[in-house]
C-alpha positions in Angstrom: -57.7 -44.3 -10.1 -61.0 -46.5 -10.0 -62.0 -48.8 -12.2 -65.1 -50.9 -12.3 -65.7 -54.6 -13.5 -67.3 -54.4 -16.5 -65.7 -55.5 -19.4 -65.6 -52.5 -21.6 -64.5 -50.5 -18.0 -61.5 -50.3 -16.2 -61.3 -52.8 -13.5 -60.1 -51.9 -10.2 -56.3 -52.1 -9.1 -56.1 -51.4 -5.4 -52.3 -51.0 -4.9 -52.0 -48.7 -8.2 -55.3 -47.0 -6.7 -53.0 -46.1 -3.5 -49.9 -45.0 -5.4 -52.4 -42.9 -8.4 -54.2 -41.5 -5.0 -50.9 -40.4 -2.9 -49.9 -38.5 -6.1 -52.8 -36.8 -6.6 -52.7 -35.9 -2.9 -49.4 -34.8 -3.9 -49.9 -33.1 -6.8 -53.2 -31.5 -5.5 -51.2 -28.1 -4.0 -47.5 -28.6 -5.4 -46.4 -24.9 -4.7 -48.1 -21.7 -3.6 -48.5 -19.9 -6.1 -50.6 -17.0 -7.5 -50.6 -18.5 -11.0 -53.4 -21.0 -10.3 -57.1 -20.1 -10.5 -59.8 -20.7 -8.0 -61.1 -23.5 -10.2 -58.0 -24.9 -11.0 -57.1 -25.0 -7.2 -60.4 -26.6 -6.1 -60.4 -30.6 -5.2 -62.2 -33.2 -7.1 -64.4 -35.8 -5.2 -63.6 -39.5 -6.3 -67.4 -40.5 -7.0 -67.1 -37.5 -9.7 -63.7 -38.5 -11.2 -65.2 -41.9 -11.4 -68.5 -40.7 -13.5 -66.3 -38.5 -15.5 -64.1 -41.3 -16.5 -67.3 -44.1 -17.1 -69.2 -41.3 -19.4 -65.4 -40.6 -21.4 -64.9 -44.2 -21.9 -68.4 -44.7 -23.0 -68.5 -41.8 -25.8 -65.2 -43.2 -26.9 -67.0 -46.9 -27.5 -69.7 -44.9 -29.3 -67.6 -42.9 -31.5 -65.3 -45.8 -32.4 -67.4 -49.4 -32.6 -64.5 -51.2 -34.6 -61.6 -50.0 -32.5 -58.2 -52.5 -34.0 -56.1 -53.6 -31.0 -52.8 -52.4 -31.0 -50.0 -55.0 -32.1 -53.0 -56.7 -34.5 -53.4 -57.0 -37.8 -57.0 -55.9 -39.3 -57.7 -59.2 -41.0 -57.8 -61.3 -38.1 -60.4 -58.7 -36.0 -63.1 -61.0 -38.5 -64.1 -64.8 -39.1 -62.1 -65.7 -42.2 -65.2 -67.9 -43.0 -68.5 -65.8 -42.5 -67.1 -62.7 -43.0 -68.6 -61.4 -39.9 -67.2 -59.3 -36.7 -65.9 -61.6 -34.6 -66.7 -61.7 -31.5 -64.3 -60.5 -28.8 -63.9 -62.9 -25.2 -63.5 -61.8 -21.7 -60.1 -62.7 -21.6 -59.2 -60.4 -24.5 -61.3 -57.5 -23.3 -59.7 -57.7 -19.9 -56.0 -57.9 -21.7 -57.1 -55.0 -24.0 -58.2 -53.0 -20.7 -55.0 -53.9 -19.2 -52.9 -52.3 -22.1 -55.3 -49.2 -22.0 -54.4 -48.9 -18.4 -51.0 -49.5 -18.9 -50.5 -46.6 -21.5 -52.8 -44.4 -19.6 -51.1 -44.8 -16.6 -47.3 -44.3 -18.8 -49.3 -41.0 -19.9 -50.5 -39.7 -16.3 -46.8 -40.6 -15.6 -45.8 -38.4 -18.2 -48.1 -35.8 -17.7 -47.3 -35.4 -14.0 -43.8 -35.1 -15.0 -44.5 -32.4 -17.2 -46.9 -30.9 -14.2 -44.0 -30.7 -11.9 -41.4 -29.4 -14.6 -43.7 -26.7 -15.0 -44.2 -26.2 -11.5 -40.6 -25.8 -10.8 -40.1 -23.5 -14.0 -42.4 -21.4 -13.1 -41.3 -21.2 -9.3 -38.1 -20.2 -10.4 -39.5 -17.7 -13.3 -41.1 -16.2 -10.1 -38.4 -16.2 -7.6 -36.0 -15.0 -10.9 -39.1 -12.3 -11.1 -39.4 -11.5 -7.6 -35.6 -11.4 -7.4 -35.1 -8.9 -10.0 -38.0 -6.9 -8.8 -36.2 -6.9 -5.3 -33.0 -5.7 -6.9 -34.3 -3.0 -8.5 -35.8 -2.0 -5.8 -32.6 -1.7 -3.6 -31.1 -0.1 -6.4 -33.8 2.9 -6.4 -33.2 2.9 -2.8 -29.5 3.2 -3.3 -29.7 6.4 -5.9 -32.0 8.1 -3.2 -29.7 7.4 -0.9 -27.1 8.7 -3.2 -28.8 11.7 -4.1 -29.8 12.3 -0.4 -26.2 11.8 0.4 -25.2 14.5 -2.4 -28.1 16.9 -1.5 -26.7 17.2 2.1 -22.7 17.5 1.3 -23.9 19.9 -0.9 -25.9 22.1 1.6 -22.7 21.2 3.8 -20.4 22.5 1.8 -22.7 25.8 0.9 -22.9 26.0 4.9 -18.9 26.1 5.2 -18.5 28.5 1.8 -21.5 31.0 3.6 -18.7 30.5 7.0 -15.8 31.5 5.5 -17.7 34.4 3.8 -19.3 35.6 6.9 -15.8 35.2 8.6 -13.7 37.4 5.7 -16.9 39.7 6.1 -15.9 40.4 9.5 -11.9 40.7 9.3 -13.1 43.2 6.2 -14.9 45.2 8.6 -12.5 44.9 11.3 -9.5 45.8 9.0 -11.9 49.1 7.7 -12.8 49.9 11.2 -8.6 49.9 12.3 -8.1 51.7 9.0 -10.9 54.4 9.6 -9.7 54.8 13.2 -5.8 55.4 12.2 -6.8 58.1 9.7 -9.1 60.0 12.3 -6.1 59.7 14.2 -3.8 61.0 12.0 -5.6 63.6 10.8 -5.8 64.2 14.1 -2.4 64.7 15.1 -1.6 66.0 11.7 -4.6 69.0 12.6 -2.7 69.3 16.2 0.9 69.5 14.7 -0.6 72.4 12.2 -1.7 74.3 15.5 1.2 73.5 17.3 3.2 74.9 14.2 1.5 78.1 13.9 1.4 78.8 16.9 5.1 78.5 17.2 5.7 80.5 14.4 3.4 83.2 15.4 5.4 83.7 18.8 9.1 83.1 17.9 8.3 84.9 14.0 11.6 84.3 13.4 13.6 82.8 10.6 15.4 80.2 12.5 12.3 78.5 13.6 11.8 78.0 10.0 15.4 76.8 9.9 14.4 74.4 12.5 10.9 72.7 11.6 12.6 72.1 7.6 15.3 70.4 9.8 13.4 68.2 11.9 11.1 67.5 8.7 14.4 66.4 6.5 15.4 64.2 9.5 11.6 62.8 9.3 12.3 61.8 5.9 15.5 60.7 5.6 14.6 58.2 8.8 11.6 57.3 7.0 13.9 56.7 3.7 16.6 54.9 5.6 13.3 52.6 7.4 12.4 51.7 3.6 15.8 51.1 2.4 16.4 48.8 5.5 12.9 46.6 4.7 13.9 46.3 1.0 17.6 45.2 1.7 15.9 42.5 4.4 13.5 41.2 1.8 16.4 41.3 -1.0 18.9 38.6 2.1 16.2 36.4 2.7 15.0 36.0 -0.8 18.7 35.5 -1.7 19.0 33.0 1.2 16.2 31.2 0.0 17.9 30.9 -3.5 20.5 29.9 -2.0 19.2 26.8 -0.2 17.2 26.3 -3.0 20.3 25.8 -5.0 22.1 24.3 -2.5 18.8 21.7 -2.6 18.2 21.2 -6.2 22.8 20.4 -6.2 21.9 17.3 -3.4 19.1 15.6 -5.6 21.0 16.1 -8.3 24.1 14.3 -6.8 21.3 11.8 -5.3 19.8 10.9 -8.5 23.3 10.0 -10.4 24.1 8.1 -7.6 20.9 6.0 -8.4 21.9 5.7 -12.1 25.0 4.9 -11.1 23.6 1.8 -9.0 21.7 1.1 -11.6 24.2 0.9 -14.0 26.4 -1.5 -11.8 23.6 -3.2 -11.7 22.5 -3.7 -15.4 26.5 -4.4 -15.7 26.0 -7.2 -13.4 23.0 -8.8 -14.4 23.2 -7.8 -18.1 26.9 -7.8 -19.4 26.3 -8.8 -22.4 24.0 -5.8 -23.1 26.1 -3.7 -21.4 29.2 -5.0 -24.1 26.5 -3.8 -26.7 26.3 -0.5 -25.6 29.8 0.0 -25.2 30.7 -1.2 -29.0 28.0 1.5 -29.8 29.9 4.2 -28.2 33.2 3.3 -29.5 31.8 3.2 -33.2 30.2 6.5 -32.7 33.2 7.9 -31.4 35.4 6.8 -34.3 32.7 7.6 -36.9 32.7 11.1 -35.2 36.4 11.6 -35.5 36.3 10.4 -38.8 34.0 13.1 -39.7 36.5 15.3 -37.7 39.3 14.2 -39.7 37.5 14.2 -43.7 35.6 17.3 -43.0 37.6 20.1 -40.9 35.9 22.8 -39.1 34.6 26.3 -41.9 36.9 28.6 -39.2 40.0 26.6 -39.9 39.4 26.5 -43.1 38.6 30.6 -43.7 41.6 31.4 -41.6 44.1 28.7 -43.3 45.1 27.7 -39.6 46.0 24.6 -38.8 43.9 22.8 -36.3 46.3 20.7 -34.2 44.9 17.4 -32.7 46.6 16.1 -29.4 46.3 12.7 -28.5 47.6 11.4 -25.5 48.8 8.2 -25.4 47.1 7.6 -21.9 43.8 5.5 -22.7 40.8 7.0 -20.9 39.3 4.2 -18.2 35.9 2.6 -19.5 33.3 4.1 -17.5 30.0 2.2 -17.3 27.4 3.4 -20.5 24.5 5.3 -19.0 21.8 2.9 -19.1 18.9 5.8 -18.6 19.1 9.2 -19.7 20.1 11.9 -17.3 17.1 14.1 -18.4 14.7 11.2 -17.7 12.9 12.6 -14.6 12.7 10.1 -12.0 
């Protein structure tokens, strides 16, 4: 910043003139950024900061004749004895421009502060911005992609469901065409064995060629009955053999599976005997609660038939098994 020597001026300070004019070098294009405009962005010329400040300091003179110094009282800015505006010295008007320079230069301080808090806010508004923009942007990209990705496993799939389609069409027409051919061909033979028939009757015209062609046409069915009879007794073996090793099957698992609660018994027993006490203590009241109940209340068909209901008790105790820890119809 310049200042000039006239009293009611700034004076100049060469070494705060080089640190004031490497931060406004600074400060002149902090970040690039669209936010500025053109006339915000264009440089000042000294001479013209220089006038601007003279003619500012000047209307403030103008508009404030008896400006009070700061840290003074108002009774001693006049002559106690005429009454009159004293006078000020050089001395004081060059400390009073010192202080004004001091505070304007704590308020520059402050405002560039402020300047480049702003700057970095808003640089990171716009990266935050540009950022989120950016996102968004991959994101659309991703749901086209998605729905691209869709659209053609879609026309895939419709490809392979018009293939399988197109290949039942043609075992269809394959099967018909086989189909159509057998019939033409029995009808065929069925037309030839007619003639053949007639033909034999008309030359033996005898009774025992009758006899004959109802023989071979029992033995025709009874082989076609006895062909039946043979598919539906194979079917009936190897549906039972499958039941069988179905059985056989579902009896292993089974023996697998209480082998597993077994192990797992042992091993609750083991690691948990005192739970395991618990559940036996349970059993043994509920088995003596339940012949309790046996005893008071007897059965309704001993007691309509007057019979007595004897109880044997064997004197042989009944080894402890271990409690079942999990239920048997639990499925595993």
């Amino acid at each position: 910043m310049l200042r000039t020597q006239h009293p009611f001026i700034f004076r100049r300070n060469h070494d705060v003139d080089r640190k004031d004019h490497a931060e406004s070098v600074a400060l002149e294009a902090p970040f690039d950024l669209t936010l500025y405009t053109r006339e915000y962005m264009q440089r000042d010329s000294p001479a013209k900061n220089f006038r601007d400040s003279d003619a500012a300091w000047t209307r403030f003179l103008t508009a404030r004749p008896l400006l009070y110094l700061p840290d003074r009282s108002p009774i001693t800015d006049e002559d106690p004895t005429n009454c009159h505006r004293r006078i000020w010295t050089h001395q004081e008007l060059r400390a009073f421009g010192d202080v004004v320079e001091e505070r304007t230069h704590v308020q520059l301080l402050a405002q560039e502060q402020t300047l480049r808090r702003w700057h970095q806010s808003a640089t990171h508004l716009q990266r935050c911005f540009r950022g989120m923009r950016d996102r968004m942007y991959v994101l659309r990209l991703q749901q086209e992609l998605f729905e691209y990705a869709a659209t053609l496993e879609r026309a895939m799939e419709l490809a392979r469901e018009r293939r399988r389609q197109r290949k039942a069409a043609v075992a269809i027409q394959r099967t018909f065409r086989h189909h159509h051919k057998l019939v033409i061909r029995r009808q065929r033979a069925a037309s030839m064995l007619q003639g053949a028939s007639k033909r034999f009757m008309h030359r033996l015209r005898r009774w025992q060629a009758r006899l004959t062609m109802q023989r071979a046409a029992r033995c025709f069915l009874w082989r076609l009955r006895w062909q039946r009879y043979r598919q539906r007794v194979s079917k009936m073996l190897n549906a039972a053999a499958k039941q069988k090793q179905l059985v056989l099957a579902a009896a292993a698992f089974q023996q697998v599976r209480e082998n597993v609660l077994l192990q797992r018994q042992a091993e609750t027993w083991a690691t948990h005997p005192e739970r395991m006490q618990m559940l036996l203590r349970a059993r043994r009241r509920k088995q003596n609660l339940q012949n309790s109940i046996g005893n008071v209340f007897p059965s309704l068909q001993a007691t309509a038939t007057h019979k007595h209901i004897p109880v044997k008790r064997s004197n042989k105790r009944k080894p402890q098994s271990l409690p079942p820890i999990y239920s048997s119809n639990r499925g595993e």
